[in-house]
SELO-982579 format. One record per residue: x, y, z of N, C-alpha, C, O, CB in turn; chain; residue in three letters; residue number from 0. Coordinates in steps of 0.05 Angstrom, whole numbers, plus 5000, padded with zeros to 4 digits. Glycine has a CB too. Layout:
BEGIN
+------+------+------+------+------+------+------+------+------+------+------+------+------+------+------+--------+--------+-----+
:  n.X :  n.Y :  n.Z : ca.X : ca.Y : ca.Z :  c.X :  c.Y :  c.Z :  o.X :  o.Y :  o.Z : cb.X : cb.Y : cb.Z : chaine : residu : num :
+------+------+------+------+------+------+------+------+------+------+------+------+------+------+------+--------+--------+-----+
:    X :    Y :    Z :    X :    Y :    Z :    X :    Y :    Z :    X :    Y :    Z :    X :    Y :    Z :      A :    ala : NUM :
...
+------+------+------+------+------+------+------+------+------+------+------+------+------+------+------+--------+--------+-----+
//
This chain:
BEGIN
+------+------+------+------+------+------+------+------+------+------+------+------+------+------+------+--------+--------+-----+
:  n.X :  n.Y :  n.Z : ca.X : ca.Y : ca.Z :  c.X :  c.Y :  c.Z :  o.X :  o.Y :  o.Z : cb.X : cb.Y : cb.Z : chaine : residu : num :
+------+------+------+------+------+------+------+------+------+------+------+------+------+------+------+--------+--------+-----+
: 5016 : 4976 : 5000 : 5000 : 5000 : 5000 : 5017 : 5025 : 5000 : 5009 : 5042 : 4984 : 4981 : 5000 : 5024 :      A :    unk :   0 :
: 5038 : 5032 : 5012 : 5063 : 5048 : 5011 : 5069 : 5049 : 4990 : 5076 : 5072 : 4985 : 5085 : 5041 : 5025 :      A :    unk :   1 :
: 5071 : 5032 : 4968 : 5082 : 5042 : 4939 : 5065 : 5041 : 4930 : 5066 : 5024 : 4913 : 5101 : 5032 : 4922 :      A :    unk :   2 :
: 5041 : 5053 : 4932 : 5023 : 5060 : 4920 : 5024 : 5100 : 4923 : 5022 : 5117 : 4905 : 4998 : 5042 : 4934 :      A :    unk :   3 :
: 5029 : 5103 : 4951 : 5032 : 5124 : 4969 : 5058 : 5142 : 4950 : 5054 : 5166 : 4946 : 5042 : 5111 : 5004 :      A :    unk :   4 :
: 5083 : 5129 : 4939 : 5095 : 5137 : 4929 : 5091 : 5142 : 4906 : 5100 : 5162 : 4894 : 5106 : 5129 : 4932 :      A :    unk :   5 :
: 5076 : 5123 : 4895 : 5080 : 5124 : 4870 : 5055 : 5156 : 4862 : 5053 : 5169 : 4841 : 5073 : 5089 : 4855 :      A :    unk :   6 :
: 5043 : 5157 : 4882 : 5016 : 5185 : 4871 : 5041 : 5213 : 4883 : 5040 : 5235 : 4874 : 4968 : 5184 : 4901 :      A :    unk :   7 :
: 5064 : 5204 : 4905 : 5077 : 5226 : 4899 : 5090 : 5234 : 4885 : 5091 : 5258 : 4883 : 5085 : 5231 : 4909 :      A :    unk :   8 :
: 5105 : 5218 : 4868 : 5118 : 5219 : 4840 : 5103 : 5237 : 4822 : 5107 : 5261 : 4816 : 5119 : 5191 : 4828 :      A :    unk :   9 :
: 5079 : 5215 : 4812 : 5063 : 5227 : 4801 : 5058 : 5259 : 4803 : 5056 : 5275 : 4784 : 5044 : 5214 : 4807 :      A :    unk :  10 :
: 5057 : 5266 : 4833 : 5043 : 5303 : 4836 : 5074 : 5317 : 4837 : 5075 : 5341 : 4832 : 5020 : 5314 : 4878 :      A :    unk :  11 :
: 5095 : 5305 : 4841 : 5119 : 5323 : 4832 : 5126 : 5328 : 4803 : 5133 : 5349 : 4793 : 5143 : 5310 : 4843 :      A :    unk :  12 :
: 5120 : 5302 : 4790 : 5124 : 5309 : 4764 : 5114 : 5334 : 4754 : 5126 : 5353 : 4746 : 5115 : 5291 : 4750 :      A :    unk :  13 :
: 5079 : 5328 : 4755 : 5052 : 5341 : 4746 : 5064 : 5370 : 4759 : 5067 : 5388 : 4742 : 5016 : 5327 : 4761 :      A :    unk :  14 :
: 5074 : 5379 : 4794 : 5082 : 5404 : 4795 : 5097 : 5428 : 4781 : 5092 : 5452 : 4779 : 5089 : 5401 : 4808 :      A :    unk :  15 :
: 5124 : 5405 : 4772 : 5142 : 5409 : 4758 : 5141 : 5425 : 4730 : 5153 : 5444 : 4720 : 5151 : 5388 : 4757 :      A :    unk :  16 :
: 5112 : 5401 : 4718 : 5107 : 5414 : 4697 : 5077 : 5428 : 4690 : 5060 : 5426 : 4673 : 5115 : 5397 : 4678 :      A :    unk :  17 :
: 5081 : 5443 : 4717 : 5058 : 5464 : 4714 : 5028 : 5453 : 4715 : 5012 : 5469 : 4705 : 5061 : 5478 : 4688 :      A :    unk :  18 :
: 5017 : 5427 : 4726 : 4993 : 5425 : 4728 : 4978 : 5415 : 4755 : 4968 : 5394 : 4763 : 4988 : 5412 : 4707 :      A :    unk :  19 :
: 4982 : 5441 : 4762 : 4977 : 5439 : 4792 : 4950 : 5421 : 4802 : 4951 : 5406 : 4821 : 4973 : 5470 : 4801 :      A :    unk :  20 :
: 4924 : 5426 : 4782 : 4915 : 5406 : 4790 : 4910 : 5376 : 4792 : 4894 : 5365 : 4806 : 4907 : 5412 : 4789 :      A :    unk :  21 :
: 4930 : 5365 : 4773 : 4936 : 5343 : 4774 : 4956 : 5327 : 4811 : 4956 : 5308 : 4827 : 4954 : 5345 : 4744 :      A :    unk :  22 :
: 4973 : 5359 : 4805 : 4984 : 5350 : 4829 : 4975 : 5352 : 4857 : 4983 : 5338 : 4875 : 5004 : 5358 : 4830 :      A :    unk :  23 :
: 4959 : 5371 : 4857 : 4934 : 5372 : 4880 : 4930 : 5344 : 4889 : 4940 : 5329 : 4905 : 4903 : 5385 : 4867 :      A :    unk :  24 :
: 4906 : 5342 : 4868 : 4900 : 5307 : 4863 : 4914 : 5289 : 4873 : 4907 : 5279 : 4894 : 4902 : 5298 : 4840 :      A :    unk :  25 :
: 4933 : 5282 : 4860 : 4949 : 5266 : 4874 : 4962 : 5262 : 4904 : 4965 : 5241 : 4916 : 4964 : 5266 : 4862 :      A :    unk :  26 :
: 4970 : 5294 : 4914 : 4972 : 5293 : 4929 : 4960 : 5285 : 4957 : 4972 : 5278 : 4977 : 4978 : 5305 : 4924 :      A :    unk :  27 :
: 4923 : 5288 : 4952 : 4904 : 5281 : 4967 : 4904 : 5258 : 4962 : 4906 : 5244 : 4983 : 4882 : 5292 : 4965 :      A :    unk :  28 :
: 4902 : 5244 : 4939 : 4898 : 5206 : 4942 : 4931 : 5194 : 4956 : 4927 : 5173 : 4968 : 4891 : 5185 : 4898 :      A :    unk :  29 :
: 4949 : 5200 : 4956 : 4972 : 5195 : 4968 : 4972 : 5196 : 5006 : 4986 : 5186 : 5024 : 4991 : 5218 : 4954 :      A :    unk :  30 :
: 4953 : 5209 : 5005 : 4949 : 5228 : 5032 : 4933 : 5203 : 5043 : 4943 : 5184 : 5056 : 4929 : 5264 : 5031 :      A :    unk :  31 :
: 4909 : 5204 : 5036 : 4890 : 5187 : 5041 : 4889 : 5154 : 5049 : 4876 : 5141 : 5066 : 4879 : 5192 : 5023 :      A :    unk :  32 :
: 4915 : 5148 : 5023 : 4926 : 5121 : 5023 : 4945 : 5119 : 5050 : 4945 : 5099 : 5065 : 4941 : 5116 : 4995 :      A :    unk :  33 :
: 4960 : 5139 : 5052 : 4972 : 5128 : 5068 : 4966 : 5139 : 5098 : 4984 : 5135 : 5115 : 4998 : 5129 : 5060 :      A :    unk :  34 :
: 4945 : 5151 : 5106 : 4938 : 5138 : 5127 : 4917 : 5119 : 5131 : 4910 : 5113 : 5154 : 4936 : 5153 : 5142 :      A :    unk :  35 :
: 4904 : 5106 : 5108 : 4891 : 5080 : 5107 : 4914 : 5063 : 5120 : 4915 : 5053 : 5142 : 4881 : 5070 : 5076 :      A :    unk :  36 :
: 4931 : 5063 : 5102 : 4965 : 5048 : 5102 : 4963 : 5045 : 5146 : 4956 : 5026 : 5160 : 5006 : 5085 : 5082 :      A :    unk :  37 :
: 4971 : 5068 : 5152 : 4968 : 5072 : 5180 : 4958 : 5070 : 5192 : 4970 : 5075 : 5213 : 4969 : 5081 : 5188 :      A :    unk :  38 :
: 4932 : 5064 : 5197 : 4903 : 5056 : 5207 : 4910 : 5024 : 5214 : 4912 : 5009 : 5234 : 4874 : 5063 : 5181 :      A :    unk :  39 :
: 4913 : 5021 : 5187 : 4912 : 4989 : 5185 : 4935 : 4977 : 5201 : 4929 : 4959 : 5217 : 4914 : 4978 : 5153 :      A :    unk :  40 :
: 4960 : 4983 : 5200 : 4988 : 4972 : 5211 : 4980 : 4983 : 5237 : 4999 : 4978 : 5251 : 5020 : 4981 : 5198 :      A :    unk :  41 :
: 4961 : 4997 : 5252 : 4960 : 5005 : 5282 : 4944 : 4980 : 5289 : 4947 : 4969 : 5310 : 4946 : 5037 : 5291 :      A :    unk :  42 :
: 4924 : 4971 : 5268 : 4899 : 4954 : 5277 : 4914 : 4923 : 5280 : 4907 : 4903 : 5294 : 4871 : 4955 : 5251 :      A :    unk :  43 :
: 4938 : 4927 : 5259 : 4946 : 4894 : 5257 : 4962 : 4895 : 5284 : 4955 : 4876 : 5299 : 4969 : 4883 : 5227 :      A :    unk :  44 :
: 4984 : 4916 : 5298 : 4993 : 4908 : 5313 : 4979 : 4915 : 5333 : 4991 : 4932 : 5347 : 5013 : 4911 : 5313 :      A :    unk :  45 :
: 4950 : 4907 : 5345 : 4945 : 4912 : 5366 : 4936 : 4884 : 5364 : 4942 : 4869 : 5382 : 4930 : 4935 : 5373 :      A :    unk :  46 :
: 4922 : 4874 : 5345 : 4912 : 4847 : 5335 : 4930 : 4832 : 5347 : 4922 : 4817 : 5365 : 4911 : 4841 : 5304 :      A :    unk :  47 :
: 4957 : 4832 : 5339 : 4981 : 4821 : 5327 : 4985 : 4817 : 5364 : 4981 : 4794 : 5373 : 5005 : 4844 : 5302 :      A :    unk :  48 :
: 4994 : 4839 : 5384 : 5000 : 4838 : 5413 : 4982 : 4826 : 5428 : 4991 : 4815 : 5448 : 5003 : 4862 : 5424 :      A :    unk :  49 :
: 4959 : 4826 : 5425 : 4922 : 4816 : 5439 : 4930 : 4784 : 5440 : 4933 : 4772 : 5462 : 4885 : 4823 : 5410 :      A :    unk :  50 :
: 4934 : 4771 : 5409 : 4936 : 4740 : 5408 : 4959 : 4732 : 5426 : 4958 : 4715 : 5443 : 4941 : 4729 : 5377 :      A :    unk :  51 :
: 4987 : 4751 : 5416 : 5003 : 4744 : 5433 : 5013 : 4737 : 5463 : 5034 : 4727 : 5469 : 5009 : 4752 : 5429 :      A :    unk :  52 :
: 4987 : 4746 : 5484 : 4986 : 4751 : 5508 : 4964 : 4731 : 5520 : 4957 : 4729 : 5544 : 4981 : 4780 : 5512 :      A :    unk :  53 :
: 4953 : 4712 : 5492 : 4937 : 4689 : 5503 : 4951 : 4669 : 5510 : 4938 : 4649 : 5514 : 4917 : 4679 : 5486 :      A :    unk :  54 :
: 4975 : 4666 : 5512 : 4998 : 4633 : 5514 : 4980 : 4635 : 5544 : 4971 : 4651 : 5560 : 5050 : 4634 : 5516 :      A :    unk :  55 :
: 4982 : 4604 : 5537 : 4986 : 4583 : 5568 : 5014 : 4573 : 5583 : 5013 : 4558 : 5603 : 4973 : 4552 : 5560 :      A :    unk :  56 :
+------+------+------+------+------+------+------+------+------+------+------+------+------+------+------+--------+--------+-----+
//
């Protein structure tokens, strides 16, 4: 999901570079968005992830 994150910043540097700001707007918000989906989710796995771990017998 992170190179996804990259790859829409690429994308809005390019698009900046060459003058089409709203392309790079754009991108910049779906980059944004993705990666705190990205972060949401890796908070949810490692709480998941510590919870199971603390069931041993």
């Amino acid at each position: 999901m992170l190179g996804w994150v990259v790859t829409f910043l690429v994308i809005a540097l390019i698009a900046g570079i060459l003058g089409f700001g709203g392309v790079a707007g754009a991108s910049i918000e779906i980059a944004k968005i993705i990666f705190f989906i990205a972060v949401v989710l890796f908070l949810v796995s490692a709480v998941v992830g510590l919870a199971r771990g603390r069931n041993r017998i």
